[in-house]
C-alpha positions as CSV (number, residue, x, y, z in Angstrom):
1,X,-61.2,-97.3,-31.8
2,X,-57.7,-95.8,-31.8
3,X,-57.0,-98.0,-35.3
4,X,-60.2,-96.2,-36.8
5,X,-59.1,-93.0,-35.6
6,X,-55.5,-93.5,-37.4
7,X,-57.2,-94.3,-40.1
8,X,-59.3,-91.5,-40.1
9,X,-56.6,-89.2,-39.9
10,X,-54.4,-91.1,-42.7
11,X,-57.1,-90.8,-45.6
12,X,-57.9,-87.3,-44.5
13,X,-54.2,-86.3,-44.7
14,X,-53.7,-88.3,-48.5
15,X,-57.0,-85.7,-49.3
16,X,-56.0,-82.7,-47.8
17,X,-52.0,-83.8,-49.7
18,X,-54.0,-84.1,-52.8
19,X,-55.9,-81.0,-52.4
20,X,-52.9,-78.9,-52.1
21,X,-51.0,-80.8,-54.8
22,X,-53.7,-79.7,-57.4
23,X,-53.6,-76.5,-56.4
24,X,-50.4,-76.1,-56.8
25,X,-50.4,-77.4,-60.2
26,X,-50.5,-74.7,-63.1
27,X,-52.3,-75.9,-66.2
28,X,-51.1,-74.7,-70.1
29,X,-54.4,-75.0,-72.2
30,X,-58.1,-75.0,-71.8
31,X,-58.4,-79.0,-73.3
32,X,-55.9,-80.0,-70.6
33,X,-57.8,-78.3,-68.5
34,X,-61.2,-79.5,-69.1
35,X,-60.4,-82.7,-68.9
36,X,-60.5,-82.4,-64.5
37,X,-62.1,-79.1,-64.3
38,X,-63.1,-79.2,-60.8
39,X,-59.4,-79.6,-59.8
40,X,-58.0,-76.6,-61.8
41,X,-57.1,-73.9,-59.9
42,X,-54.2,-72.0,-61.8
43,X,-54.6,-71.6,-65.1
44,X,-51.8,-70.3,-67.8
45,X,-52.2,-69.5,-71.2
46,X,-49.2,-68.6,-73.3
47,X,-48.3,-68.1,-76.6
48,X,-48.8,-66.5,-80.4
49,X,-50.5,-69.9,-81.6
50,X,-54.0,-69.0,-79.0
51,X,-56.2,-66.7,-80.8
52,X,-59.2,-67.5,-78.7
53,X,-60.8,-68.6,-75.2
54,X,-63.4,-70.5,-75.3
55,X,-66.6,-70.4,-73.4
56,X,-66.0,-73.6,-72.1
57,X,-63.8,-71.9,-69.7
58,X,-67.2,-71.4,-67.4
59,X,-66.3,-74.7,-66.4
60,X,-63.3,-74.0,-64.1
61,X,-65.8,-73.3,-61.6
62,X,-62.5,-73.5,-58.8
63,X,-60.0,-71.3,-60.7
64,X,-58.5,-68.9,-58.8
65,X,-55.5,-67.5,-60.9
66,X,-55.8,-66.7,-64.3
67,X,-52.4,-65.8,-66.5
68,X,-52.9,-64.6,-70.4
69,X,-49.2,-64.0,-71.7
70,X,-48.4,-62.8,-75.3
71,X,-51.3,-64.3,-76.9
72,X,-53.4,-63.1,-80.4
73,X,-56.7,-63.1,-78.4
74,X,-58.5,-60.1,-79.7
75,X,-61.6,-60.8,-77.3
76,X,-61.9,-62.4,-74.1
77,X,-65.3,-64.4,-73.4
78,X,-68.4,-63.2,-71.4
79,X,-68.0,-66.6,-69.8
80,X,-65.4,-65.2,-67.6
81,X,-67.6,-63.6,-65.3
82,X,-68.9,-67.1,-64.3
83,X,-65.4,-67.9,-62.4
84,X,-66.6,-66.8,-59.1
85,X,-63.7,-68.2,-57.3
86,X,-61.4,-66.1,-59.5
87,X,-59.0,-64.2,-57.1
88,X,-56.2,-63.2,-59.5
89,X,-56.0,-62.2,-63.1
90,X,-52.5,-60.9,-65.0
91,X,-52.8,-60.2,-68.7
92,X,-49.3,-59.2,-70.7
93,X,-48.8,-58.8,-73.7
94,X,-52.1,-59.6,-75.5
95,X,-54.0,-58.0,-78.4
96,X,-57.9,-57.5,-76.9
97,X,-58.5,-53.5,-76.6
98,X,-61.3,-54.3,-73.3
99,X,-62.4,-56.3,-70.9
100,X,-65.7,-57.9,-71.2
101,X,-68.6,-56.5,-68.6
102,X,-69.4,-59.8,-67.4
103,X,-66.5,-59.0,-64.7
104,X,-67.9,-56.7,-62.7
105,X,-69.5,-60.7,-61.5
106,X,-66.3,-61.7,-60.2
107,X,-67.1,-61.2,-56.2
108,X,-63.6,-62.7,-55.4
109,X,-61.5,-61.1,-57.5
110,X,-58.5,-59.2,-55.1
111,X,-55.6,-59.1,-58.2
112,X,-55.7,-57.3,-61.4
113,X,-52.1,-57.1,-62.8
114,X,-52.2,-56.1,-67.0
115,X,-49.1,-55.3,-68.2
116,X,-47.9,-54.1,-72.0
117,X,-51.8,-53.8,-73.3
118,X,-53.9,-52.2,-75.8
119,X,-56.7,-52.0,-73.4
120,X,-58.4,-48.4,-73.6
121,X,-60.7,-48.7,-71.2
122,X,-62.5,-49.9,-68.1
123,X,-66.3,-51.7,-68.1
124,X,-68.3,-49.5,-65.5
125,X,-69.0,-52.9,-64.4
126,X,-65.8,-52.9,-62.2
127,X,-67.0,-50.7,-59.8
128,X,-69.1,-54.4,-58.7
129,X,-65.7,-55.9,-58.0
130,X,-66.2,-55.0,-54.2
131,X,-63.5,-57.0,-53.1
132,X,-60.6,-56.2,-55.3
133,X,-57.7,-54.8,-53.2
134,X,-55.2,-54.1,-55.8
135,X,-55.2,-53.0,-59.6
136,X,-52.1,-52.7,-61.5
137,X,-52.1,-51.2,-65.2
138,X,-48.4,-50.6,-66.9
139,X,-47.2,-49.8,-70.1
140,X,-50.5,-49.8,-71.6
141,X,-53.6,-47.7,-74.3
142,X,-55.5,-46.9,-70.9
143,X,-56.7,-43.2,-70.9
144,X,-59.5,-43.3,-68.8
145,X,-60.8,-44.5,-65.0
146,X,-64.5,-44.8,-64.7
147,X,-66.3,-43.2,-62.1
148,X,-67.2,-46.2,-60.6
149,X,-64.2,-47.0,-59.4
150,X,-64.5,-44.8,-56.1
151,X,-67.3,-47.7,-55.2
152,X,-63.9,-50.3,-54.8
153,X,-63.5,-49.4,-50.9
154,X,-60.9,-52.6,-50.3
155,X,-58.7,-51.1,-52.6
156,X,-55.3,-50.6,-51.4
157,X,-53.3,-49.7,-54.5
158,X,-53.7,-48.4,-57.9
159,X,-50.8,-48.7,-59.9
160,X,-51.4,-47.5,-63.8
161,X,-48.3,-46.3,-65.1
162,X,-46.6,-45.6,-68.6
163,X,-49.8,-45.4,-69.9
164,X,-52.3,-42.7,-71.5
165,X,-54.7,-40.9,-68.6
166,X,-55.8,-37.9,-69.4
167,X,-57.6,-37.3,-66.3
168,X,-58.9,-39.1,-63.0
169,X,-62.7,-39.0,-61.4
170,X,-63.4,-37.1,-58.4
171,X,-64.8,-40.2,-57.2
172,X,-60.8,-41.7,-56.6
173,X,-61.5,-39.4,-53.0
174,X,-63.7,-42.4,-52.0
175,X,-61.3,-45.1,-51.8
176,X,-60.3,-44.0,-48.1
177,X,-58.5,-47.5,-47.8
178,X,-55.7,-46.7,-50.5
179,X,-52.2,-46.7,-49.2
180,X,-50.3,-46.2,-52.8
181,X,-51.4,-44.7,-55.9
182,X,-49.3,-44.3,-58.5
183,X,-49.7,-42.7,-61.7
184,X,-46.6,-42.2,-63.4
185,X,-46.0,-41.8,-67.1
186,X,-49.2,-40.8,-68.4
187,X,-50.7,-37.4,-69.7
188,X,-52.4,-36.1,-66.1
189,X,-52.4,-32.5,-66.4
190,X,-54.4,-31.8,-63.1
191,X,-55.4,-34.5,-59.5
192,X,-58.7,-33.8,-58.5
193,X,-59.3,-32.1,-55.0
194,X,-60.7,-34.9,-53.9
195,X,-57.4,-36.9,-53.9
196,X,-57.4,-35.2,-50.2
197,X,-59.5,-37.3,-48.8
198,X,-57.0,-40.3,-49.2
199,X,-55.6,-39.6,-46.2
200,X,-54.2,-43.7,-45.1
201,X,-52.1,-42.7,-48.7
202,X,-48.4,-43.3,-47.6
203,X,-47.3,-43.6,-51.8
204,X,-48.0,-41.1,-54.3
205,X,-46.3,-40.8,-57.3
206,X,-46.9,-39.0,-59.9
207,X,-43.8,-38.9,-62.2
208,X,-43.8,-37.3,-65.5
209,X,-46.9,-36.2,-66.6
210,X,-48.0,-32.2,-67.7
211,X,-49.4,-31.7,-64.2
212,X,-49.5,-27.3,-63.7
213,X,-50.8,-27.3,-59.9
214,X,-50.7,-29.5,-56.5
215,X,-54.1,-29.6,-55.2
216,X,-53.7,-28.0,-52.0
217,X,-55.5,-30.8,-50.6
218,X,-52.6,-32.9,-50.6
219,X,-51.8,-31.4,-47.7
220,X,-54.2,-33.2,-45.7
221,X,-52.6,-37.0,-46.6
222,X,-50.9,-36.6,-43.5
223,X,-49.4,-40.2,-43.6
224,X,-47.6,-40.0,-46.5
225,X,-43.9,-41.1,-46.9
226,X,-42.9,-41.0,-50.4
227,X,-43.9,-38.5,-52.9
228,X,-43.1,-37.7,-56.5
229,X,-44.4,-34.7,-58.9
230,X,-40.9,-35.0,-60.8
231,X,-40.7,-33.9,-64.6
232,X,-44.5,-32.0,-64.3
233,X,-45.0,-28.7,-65.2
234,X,-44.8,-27.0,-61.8
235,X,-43.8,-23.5,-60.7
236,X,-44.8,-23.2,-57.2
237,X,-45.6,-26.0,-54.4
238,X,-49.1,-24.8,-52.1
239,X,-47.9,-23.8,-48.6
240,X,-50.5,-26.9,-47.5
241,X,-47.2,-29.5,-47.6
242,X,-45.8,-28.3,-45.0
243,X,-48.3,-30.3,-42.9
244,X,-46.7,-33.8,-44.6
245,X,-44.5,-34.0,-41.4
246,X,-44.0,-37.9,-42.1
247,X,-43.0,-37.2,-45.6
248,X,-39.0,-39.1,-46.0
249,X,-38.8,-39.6,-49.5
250,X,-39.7,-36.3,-52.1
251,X,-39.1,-35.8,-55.7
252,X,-40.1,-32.6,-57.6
253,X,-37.1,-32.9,-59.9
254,X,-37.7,-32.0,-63.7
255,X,-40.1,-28.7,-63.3
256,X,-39.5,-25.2,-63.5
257,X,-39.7,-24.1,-59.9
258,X,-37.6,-21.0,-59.7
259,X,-37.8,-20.8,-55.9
260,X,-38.0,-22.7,-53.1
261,X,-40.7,-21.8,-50.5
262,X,-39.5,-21.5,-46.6
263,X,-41.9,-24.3,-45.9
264,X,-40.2,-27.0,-47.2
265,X,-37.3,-26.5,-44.6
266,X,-39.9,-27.8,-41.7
267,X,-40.4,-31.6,-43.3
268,X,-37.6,-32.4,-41.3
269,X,-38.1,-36.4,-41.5
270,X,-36.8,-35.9,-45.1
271,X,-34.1,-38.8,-45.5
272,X,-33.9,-38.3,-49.5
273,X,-34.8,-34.8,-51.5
274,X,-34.7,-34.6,-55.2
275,X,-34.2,-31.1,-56.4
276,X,-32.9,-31.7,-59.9
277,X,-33.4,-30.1,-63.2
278,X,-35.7,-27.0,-62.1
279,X,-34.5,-23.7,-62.1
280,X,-33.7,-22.8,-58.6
281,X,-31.3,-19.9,-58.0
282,X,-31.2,-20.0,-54.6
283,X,-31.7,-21.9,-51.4
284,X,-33.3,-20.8,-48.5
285,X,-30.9,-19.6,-45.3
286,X,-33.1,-22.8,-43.3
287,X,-32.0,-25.3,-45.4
288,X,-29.7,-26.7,-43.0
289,X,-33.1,-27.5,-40.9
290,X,-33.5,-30.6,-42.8
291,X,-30.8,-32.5,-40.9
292,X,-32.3,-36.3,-41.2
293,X,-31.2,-35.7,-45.3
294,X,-29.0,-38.5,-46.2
295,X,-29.6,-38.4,-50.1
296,X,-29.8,-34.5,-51.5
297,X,-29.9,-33.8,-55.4
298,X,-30.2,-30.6,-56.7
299,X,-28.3,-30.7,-59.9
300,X,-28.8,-28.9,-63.1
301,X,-30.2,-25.9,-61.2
302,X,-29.0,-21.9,-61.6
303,X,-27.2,-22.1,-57.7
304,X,-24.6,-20.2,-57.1
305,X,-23.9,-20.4,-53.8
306,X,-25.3,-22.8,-51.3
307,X,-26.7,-21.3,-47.7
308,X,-24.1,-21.9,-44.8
309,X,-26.5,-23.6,-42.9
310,X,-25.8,-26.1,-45.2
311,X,-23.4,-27.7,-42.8
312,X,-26.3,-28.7,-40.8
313,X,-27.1,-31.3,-42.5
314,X,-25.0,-33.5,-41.4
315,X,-26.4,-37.3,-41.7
316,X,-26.1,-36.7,-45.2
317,X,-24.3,-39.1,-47.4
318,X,-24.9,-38.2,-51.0
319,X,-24.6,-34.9,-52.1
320,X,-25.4,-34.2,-56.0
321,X,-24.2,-30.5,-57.0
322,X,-23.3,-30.9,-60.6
323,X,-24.7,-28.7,-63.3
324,X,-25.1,-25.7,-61.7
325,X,-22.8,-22.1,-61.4
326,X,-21.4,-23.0,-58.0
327,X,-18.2,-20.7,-57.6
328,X,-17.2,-22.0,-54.3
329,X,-18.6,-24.5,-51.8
330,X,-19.2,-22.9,-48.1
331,X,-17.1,-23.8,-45.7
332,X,-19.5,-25.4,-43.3
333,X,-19.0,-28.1,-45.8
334,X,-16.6,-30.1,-43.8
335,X,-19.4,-30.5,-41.0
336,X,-20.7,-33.0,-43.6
337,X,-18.5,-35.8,-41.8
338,X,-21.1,-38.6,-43.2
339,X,-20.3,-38.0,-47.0
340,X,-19.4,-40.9,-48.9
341,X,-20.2,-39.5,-52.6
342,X,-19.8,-35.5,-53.7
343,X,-20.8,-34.7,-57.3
344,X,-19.2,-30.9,-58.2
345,X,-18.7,-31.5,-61.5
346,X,-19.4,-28.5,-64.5
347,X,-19.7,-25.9,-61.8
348,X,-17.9,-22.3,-62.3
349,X,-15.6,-23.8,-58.7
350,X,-12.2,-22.1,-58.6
351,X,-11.4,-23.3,-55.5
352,X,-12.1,-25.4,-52.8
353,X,-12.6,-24.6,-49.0
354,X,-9.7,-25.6,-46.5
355,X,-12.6,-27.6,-44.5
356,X,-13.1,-30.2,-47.3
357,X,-10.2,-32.1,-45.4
358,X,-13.1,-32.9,-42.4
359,X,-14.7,-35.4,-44.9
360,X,-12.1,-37.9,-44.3
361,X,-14.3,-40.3,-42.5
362,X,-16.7,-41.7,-45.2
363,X,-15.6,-40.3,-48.7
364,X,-15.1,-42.6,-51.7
365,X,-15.8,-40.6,-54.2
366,X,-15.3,-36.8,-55.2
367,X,-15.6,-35.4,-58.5
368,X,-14.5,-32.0,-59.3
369,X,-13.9,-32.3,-63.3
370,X,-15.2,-29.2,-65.8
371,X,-15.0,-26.6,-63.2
372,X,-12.2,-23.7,-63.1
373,X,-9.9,-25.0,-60.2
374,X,-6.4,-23.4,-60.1
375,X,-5.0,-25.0,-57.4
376,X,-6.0,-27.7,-54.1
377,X,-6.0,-27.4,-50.4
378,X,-3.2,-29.2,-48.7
379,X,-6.0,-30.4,-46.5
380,X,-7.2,-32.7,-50.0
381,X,-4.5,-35.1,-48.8
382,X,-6.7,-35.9,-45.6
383,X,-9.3,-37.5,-47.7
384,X,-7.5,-40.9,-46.9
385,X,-10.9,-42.9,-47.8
386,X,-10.8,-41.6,-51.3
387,X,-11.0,-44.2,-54.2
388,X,-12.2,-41.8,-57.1
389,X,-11.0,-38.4,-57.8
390,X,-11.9,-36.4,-60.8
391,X,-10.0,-33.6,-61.1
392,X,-10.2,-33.6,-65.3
393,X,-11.3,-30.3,-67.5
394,X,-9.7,-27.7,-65.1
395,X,-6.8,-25.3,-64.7
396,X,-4.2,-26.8,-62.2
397,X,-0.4,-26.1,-62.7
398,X,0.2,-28.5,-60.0
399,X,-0.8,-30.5,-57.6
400,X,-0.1,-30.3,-53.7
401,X,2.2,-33.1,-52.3
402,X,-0.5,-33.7,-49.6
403,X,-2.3,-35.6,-52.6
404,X,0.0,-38.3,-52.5
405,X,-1.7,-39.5,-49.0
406,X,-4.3,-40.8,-51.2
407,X,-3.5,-44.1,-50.4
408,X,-6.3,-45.9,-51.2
409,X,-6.9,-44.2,-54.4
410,X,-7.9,-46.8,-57.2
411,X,-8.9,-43.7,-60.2
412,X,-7.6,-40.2,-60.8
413,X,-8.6,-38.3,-63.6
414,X,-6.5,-35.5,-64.9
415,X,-6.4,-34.5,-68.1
416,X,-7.1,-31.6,-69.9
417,X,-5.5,-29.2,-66.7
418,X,-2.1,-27.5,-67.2
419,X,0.1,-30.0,-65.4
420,X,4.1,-30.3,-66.4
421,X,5.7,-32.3,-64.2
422,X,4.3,-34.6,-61.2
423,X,6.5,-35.3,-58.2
424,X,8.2,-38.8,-57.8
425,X,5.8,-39.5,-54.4
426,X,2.9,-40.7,-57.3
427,X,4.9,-44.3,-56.5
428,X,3.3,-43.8,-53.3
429,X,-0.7,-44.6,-54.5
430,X,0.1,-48.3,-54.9
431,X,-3.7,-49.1,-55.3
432,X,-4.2,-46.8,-58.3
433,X,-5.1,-48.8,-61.5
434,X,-6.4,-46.0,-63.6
435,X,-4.9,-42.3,-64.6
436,X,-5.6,-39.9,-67.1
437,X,-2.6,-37.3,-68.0
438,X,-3.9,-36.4,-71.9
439,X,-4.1,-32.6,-72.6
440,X,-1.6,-31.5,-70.4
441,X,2.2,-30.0,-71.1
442,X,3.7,-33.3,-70.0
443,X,5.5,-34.3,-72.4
444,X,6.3,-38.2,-73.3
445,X,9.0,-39.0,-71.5
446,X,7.3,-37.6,-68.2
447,X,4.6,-39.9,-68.9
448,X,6.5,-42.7,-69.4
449,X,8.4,-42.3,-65.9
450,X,5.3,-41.5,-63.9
451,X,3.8,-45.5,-65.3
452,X,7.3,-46.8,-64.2
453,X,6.4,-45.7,-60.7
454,X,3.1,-47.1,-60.8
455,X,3.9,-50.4,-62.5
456,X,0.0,-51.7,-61.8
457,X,-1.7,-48.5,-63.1
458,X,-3.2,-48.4,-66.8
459,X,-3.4,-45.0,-68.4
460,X,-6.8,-43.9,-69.5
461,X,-6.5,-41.7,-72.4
């Protein structure tokens, strides 16, 4: 009895080896293929010599992955809607402009990935597909959804991107079950209101397109983490985000919001705010609220002074200032202790606060070139962390010997200031391998002594 149970066991383990073996295996062409259909279950078909499927392919009645890759099939088969064990289908870079109806048959389908398509459009037919859980579009003709989509209740993302929407169906409200959608790169110009109802959404991203308003339904997607409108058309955000409470990650870079509303100071989970590229003049006094911030970027704005509550925000660890008509940083500055990287750059800056010293802790880099700077803080030199200084495209006579505590310094940039001399304690930043001295009123010989004290340093012209 025990020998017939070891056998047993022995030939079901060979099957259950074989099993997985096959399903493992990934076949290249439909006649390979054909030849054990019932043990195909992947199924890969590349290159420009296929110009068609055949219908035969109705035979794989166990294939569960199906990969078309850079192919010249113009049309795919009705046949493929007889694969009702298909679970995942990726398409990229092929030449057929739709997908036949026959899909909307595919009961098991979970995975649609199509990526660098012609494909214009959807069959209604996918609105059958009831257990599809992701679809993924990218780089791609696509300009429309059909309204049949909101019937898809598994779905949990939508990802159609770099491709041509024009608009999306109210019915998108109905997939209640969607955690990311995102829609980035197309020609959107308004979200439905219905895009409220999403409210399990923790992604939404909606990156360049010629979107004008917010829906102030958004408001209600009160799980969302991450959310982008950047390079839209936006001049105001609707008072309803203040209610995103769990938002950490927000990008509305690339509009033309002139002002930023109150509100936005109470999303205090923010850990990363993008800013950029509007037109923002000023900040509001609260800013300093959003004290979680550890990435802020508001460059290429109109500010010319930042709120001194801005020390408040003190987890922060990147700050991005550059391109806008800064004349001076506040002094609550050096309460950002966690700094490791301060953009400045082309700023109006003639000077620098005393505190900037407190940032000794964490800061690598500091750049400070194409602003208006006369002279440095001795309190520059406490910045001991410092492995990247630009100090290039300003108007400094000299430099203050506390500088030469930059130890660890590995890059300065100076030129284009009004040096004429620098002091013989340079030889003390032993780690610097790169300095730029060009359009200054040193004069040769100057420049040759100063690279004979730092025999490891290469001058960057």
């Amino acid at each position: 009895m025990k020998l017939l149970k070891s056998v047993i066991f022995a030939l079901f383990f060979i099957l259950s080896t074989n099993v997985s073996a096959q399903e493992n295996k990934t076949y290249k062409s439909i006649e390979e293929a054909l030849k054990t259909p019932d043990q195909v279950f992947n199924l890969k078909l590349s290159g420009q010599e296929i110009t068609n499927i055949s219908g035969s392919i109705k035979k794989l009645k166990n294939l569960k992955y199906l990969y078309i890759e850079n192919t010249k099939i113009t049309n795919l088969p009705k046949e493929i809607g007889e694969l009702q064990n298909l679970s995942n289908i990726e398409f990229r870079m092929n030449q057929f402009t739709n997908l036949p109806k026959s899909m909307g048959k595919l009961k098991n389908l979970k995975h649609i990935n199509i990526t660098n398509s012609k494909i214009t459009e959807f069959p209604k037919s996918i609105g059958e597909l009831t257990n599809l859980e992701s679809i993924s579009v990218t780089i791609s003709d696509l300009s429309s959804l059909p309204e049949s989509i909101g019937k898809l209740k598994k779905l949990k993302s939508i990802n159609i991107s770099s491709s041509k929407l024009t608009s999306i169906p109210e019915s998108i409200g109905n997939l209640t079950n969607l955690t990311e959608l995102m829609l980035g790169g197309n020609k959107l110009t308004v979200l439905p209101e219905s895009v409220g109802n999403l409210t399990n959404l923790k992604t939404l991203f909606l990156i360049d397109n010629q979107i004008t308003k917010i829906p102030k339904s958004v408001g209600n997607l009160s799980n969302l983490t991450k959310l982008s409108f950047g390079s839209n058309q936006l001049t105001n955000l609707p008072e309803s985000l203040n209610k995103l409470t769990n938002l950490k990650w927000f990008d509305i870079s690339g509009n033309k919001l002139n002002s930023l509303p109150e509100f936005i100071t109470s999303l205090t989970e923010l850990n990363e705010l993008n800013l950029s590229a509007n037109q923002l003049k000023t900040l509001p006094e609260s800013f300093g609220n959003l004290n979680n911030l550890y990435t802020l970027n508001i460059y290429g704005n109109q500010l010319e002074l930042l709120p001194d509550s801005f020390g408040n925000l003190s987890n922060l660890q990147e700050l991005y200032l550059m391109s806008n008509k800064l004349k001076k940083l506040p002094e609550s500055i050096g309460n950002l202790t966690n700094l490791s990287m301060l953009y400045a750059e082309n700023n109006q800056l003639s000077g620098l606060p005393e505190s900037i010293g407190k940032l000794n802790n964490y800061l690598r880099l500091l750049k400070l070139n194409n602003n208006q700077l006369v002279n440095l803080p001795d309190s520059i030199g406490n910045l001991t962390n410092l492995s990247s200084l630009y100090l290039n495209n300003n108007q400094l006579v000299n430099l203050p010997d506390s500088i030469w505590n930059l130890t660890n310094l590995g890059e300065l940039y100076l030129e284009s200031n009004q040096l004429s001399s620098l002091p013989k304690s340079i030889s003390k930043l032993t780690n610097l391998y790169n300095i730029s001295l060009s359009d200054n009123k040193l004069n040769k010989l100057e420049i040759k002594n100063i690279l004979e004290l730092l025999p490891n340093c290469q001058l960057y012209e």
